[in-house]
DOKOL-81674 format. One record per atom (N, C-alpha, C): atom name; x, y, z; residue in three letters. Coordinates in nm, 3 decimals. Last residue first. Layout:
DOKOL-81674
+----+---------+---------+---------+-----+
!  a !      c1 !      c2 !      c3 !   r !
+----+---------+---------+---------+-----+
! CA !       X !       Y !       Z ! ALA !
...
+----+---------+---------+---------+-----+
This chain:
DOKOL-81674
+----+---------+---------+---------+-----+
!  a !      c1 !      c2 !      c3 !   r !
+----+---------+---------+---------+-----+
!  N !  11.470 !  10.804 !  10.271 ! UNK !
! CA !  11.617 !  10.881 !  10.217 ! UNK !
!  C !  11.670 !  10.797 !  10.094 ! UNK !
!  N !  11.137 !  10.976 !  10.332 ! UNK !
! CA !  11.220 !  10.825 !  10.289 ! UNK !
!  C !  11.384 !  10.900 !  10.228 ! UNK !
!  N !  11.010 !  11.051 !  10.620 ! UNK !
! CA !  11.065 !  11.105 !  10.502 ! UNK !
!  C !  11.161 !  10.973 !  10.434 ! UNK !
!  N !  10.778 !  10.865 !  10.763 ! UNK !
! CA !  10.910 !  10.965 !  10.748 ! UNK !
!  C !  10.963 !  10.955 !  10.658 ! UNK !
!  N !  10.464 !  10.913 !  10.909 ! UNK !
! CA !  10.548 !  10.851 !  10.788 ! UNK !
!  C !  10.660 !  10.935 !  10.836 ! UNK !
!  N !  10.266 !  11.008 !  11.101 ! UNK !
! CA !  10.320 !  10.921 !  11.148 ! UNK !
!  C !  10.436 !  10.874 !  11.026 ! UNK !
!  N !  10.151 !  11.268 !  10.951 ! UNK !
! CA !  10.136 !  11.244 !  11.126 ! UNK !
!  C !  10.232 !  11.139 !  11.148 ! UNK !
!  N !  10.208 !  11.229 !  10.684 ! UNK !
! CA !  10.214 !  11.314 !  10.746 ! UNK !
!  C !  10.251 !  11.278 !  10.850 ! UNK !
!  N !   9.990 !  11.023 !  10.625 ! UNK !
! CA !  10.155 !  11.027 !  10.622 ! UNK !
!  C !  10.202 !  11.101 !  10.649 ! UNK !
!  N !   9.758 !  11.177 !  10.765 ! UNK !
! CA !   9.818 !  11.029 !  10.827 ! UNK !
!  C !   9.956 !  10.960 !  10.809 ! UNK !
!  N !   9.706 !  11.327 !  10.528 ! UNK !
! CA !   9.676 !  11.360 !  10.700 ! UNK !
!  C !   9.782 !  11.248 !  10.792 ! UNK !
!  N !   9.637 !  11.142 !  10.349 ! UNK !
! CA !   9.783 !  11.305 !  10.389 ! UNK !
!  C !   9.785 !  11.297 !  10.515 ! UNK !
!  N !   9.434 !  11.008 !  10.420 ! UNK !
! CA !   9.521 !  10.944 !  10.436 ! UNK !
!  C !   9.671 !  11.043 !  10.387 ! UNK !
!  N !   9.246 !  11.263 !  10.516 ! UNK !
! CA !   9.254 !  11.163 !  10.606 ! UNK !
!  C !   9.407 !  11.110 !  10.531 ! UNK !
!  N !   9.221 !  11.327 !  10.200 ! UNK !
! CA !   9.225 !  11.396 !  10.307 ! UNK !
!  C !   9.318 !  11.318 !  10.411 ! UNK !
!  N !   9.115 !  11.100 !  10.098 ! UNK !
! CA !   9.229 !  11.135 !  10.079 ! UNK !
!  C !   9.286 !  11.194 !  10.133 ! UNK !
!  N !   8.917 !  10.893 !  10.350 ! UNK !
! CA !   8.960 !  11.032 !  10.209 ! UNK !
!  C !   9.040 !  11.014 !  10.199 ! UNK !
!  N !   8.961 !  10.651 !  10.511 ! UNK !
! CA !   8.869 !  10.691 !  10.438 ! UNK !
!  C !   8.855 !  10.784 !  10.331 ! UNK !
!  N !   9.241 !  10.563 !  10.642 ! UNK !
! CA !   9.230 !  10.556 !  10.518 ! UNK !
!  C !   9.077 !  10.604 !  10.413 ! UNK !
!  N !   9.172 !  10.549 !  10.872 ! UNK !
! CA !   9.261 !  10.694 !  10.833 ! UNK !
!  C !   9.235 !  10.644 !  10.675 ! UNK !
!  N !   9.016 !  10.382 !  10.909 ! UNK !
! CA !   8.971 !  10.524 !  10.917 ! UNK !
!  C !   9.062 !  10.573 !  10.874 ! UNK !
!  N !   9.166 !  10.157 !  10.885 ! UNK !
! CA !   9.046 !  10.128 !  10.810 ! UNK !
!  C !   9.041 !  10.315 !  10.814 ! UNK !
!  N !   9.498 !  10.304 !  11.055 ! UNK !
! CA !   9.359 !  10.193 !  11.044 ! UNK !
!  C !   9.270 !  10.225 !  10.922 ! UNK !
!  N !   9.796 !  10.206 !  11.096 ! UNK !
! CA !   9.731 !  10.280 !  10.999 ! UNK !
!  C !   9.642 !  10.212 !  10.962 ! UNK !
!  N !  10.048 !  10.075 !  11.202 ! UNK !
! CA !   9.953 !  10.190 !  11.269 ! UNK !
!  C !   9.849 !  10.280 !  11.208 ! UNK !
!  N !  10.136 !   9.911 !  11.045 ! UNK !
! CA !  10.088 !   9.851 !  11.121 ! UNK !
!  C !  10.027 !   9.985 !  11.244 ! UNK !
!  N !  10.253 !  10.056 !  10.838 ! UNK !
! CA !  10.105 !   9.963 !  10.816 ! UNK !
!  C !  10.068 !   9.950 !  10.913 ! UNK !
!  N !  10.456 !  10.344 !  10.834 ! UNK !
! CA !  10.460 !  10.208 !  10.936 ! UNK !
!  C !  10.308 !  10.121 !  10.899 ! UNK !
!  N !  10.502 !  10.496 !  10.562 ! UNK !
! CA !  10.445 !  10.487 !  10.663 ! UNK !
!  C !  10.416 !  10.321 !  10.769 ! UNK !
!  N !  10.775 !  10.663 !  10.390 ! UNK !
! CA !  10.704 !  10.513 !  10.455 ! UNK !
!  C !  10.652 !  10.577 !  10.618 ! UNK !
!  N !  10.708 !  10.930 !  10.203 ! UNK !
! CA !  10.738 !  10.868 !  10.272 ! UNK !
!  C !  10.713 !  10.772 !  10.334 ! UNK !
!  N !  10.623 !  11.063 !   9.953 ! UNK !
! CA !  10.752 !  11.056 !   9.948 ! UNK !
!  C !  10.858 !  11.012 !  10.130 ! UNK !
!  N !  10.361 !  11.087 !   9.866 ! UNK !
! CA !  10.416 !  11.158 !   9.955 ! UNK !
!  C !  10.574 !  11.145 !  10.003 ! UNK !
!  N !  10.390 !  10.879 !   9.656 ! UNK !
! CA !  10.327 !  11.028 !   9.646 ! UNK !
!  C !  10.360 !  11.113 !   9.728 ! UNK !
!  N !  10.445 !  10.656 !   9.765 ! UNK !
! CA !  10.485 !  10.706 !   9.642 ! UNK !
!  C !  10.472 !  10.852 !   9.645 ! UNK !
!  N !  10.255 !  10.602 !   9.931 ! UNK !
! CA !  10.415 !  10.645 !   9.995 ! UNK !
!  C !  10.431 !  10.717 !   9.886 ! UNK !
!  N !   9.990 !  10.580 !   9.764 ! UNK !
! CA !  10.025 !  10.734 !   9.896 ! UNK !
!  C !  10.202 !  10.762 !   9.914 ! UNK !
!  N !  10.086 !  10.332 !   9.678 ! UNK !
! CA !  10.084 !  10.497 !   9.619 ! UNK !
!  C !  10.077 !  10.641 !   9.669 ! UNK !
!  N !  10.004 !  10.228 !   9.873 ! UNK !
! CA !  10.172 !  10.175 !   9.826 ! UNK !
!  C !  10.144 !  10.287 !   9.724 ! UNK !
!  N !   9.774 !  10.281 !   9.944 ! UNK !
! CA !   9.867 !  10.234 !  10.021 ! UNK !
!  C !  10.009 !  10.300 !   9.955 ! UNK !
!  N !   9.645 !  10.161 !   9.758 ! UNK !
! CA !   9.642 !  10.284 !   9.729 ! UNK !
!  C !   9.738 !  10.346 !   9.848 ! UNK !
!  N !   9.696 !   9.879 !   9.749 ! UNK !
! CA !   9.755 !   9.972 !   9.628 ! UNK !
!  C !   9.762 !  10.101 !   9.679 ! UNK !
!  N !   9.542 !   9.839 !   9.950 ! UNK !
! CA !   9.677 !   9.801 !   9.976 ! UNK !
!  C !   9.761 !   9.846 !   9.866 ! UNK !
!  N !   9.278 !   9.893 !   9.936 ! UNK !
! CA !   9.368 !   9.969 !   9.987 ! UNK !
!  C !   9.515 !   9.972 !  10.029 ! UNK !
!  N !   9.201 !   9.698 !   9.737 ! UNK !
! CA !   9.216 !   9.819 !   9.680 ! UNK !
!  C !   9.330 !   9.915 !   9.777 ! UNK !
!  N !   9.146 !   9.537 !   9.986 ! UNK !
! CA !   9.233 !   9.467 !   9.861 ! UNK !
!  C !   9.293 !   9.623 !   9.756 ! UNK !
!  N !   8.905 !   9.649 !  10.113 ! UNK !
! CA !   9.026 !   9.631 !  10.150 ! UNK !
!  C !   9.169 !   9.568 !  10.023 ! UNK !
!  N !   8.742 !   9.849 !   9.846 ! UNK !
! CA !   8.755 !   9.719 !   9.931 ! UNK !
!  C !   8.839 !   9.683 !  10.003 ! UNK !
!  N !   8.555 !  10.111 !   9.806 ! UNK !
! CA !   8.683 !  10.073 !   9.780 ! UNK !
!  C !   8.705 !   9.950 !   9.894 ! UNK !
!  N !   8.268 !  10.277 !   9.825 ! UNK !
! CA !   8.348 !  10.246 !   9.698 ! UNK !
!  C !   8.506 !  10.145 !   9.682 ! UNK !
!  N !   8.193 !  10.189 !  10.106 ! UNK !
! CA !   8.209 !  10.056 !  10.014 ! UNK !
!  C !   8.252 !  10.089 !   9.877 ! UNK !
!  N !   8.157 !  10.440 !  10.301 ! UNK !
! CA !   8.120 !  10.379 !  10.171 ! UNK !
!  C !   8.070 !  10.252 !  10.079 ! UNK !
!  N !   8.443 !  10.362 !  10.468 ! UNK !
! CA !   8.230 !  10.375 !  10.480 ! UNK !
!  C !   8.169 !  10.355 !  10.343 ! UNK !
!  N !   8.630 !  10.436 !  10.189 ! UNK !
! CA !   8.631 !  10.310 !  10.276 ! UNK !
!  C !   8.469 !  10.280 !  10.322 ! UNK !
!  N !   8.576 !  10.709 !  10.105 ! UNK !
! CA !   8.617 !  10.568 !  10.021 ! UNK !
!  C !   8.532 !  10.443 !  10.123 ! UNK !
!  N !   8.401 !  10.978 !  10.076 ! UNK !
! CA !   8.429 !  10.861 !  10.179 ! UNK !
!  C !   8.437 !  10.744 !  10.106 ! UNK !
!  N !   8.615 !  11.285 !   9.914 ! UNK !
! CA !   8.468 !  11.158 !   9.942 ! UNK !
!  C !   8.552 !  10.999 !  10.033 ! UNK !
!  N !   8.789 !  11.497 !   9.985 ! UNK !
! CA !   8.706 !  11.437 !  10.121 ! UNK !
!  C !   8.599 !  11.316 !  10.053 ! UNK !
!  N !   8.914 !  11.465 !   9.697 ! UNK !
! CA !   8.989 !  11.442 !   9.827 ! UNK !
!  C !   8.892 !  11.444 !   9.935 ! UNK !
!  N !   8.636 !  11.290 !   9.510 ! UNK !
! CA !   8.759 !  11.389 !   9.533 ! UNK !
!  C !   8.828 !  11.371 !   9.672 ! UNK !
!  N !   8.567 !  11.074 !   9.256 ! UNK !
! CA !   8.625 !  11.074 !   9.384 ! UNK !
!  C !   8.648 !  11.190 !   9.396 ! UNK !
!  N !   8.216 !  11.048 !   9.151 ! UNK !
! CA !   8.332 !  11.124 !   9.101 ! UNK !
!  C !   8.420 !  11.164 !   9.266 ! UNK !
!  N !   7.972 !  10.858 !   9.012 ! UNK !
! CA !   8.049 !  10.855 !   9.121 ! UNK !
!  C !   8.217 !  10.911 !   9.080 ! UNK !
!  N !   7.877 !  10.738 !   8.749 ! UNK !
! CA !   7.877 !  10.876 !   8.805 ! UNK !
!  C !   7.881 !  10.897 !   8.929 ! UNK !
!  N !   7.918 !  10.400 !   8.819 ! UNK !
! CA !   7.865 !  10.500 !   8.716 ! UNK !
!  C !   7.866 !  10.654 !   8.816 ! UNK !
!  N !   8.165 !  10.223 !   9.037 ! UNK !
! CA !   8.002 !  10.333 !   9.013 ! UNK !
!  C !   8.026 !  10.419 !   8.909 ! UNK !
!  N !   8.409 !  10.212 !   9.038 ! UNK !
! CA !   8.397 !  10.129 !   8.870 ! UNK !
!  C !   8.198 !  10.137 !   8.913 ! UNK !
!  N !   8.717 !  10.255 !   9.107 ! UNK !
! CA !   8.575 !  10.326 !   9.118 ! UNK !
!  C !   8.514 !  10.238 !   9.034 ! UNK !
!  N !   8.983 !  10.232 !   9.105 ! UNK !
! CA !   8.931 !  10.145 !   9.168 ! UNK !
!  C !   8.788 !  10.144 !   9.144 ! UNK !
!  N !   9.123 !  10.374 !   8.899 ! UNK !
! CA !   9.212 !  10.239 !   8.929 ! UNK !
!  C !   9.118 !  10.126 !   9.014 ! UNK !
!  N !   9.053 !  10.611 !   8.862 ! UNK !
! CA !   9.076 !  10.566 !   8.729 ! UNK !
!  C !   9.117 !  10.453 !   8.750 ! UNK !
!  N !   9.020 !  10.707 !   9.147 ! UNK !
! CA !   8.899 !  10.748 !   9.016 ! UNK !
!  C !   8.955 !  10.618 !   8.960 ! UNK !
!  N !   9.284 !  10.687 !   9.233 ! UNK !
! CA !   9.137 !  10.621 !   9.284 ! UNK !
!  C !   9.004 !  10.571 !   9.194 ! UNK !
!  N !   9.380 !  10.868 !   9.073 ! UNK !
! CA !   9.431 !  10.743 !   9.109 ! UNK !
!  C !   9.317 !  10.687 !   9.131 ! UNK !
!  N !   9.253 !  11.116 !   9.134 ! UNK !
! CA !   9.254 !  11.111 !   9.021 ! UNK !
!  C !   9.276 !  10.951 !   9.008 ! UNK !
!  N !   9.330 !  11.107 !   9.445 ! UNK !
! CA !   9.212 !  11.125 !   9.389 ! UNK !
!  C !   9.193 !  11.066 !   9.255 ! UNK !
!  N !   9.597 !  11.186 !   9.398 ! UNK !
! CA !   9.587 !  11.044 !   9.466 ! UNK !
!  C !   9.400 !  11.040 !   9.447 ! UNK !
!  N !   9.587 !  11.411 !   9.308 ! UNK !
! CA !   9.675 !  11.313 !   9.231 ! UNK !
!  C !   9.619 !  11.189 !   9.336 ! UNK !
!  N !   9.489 !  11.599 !   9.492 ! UNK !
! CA !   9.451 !  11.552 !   9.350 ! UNK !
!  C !   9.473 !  11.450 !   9.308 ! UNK !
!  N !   9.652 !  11.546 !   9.671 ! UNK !
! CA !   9.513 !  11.527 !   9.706 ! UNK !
!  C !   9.487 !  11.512 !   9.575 ! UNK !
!  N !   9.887 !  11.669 !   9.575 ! UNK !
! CA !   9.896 !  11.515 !   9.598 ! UNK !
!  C !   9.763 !  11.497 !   9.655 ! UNK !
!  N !   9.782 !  11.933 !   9.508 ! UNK !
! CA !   9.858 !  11.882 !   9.417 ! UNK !
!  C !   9.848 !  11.698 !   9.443 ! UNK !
!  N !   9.748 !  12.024 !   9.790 ! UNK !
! CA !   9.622 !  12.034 !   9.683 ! UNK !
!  C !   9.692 !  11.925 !   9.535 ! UNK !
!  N !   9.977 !  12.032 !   9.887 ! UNK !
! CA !   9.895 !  11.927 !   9.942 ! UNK !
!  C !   9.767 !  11.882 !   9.874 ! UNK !
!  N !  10.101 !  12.226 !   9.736 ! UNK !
! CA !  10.157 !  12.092 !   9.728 ! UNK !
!  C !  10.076 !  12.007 !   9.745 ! UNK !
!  N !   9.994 !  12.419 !   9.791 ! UNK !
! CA !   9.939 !  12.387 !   9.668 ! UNK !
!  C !   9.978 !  12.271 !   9.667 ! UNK !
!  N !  10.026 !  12.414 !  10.090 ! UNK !
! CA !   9.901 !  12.393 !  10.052 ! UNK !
!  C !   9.865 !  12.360 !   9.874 ! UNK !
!  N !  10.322 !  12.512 !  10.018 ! UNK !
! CA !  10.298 !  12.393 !  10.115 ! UNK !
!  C !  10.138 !  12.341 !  10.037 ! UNK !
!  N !  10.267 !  12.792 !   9.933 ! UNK !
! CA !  10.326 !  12.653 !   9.856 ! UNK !
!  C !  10.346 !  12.528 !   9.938 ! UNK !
!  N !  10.106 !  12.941 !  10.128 ! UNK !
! CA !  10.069 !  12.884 !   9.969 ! UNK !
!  C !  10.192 !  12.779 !   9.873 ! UNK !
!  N !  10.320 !  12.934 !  10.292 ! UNK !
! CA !  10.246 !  12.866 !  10.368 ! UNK !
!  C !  10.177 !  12.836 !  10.205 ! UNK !
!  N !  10.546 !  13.085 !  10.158 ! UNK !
! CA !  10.583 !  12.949 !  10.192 ! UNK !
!  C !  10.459 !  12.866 !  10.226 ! UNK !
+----+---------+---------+---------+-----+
């Protein structure tokens, strides 16, 4: 059970990675994965994170409240599982 939880999480780390890559990145050989630092960075602008936002729910398959969800949680991908997780609920 605990390896199918984790492939899951490996599964929507990817997938929201892969997203990033192909929707916001637009550095030459700059390759997102689930811990690179979006936000510090400056690969990704506030305007970007309001998509990637509204694709996390998608992905994780729950609403997360905006209004408790800072600049930091949103830095990896990591971080923003991490964060629907901690505070989203399950959408019915």
């Amino acid at each position: 059970m605990a390896e199918e939880l984790q492939s899951l999480s490996d599964n929507r780390a990817l997938e929201m990675a892969a997203y990033i890559q192909s929707q916001f990145v637009r550095r030459p050989g700059v390759q997102v994965s689930p811990d690179t630092p979006l936000v510090s960075s400056g690969l990704i602008d506030s305007f970007a994170l309001i998509e990637i936002f509204m694709k996390l729910e998608h992905v994780t398959g729950r609403k997360i409240p905006a209004s408790k969800v800072q600049a930091k949680d949103m830095d990896t991908v990591q971080l923003m599982l991490a964060t629907a997780e901690r505070i989203g609920k399950p959408r019915q």
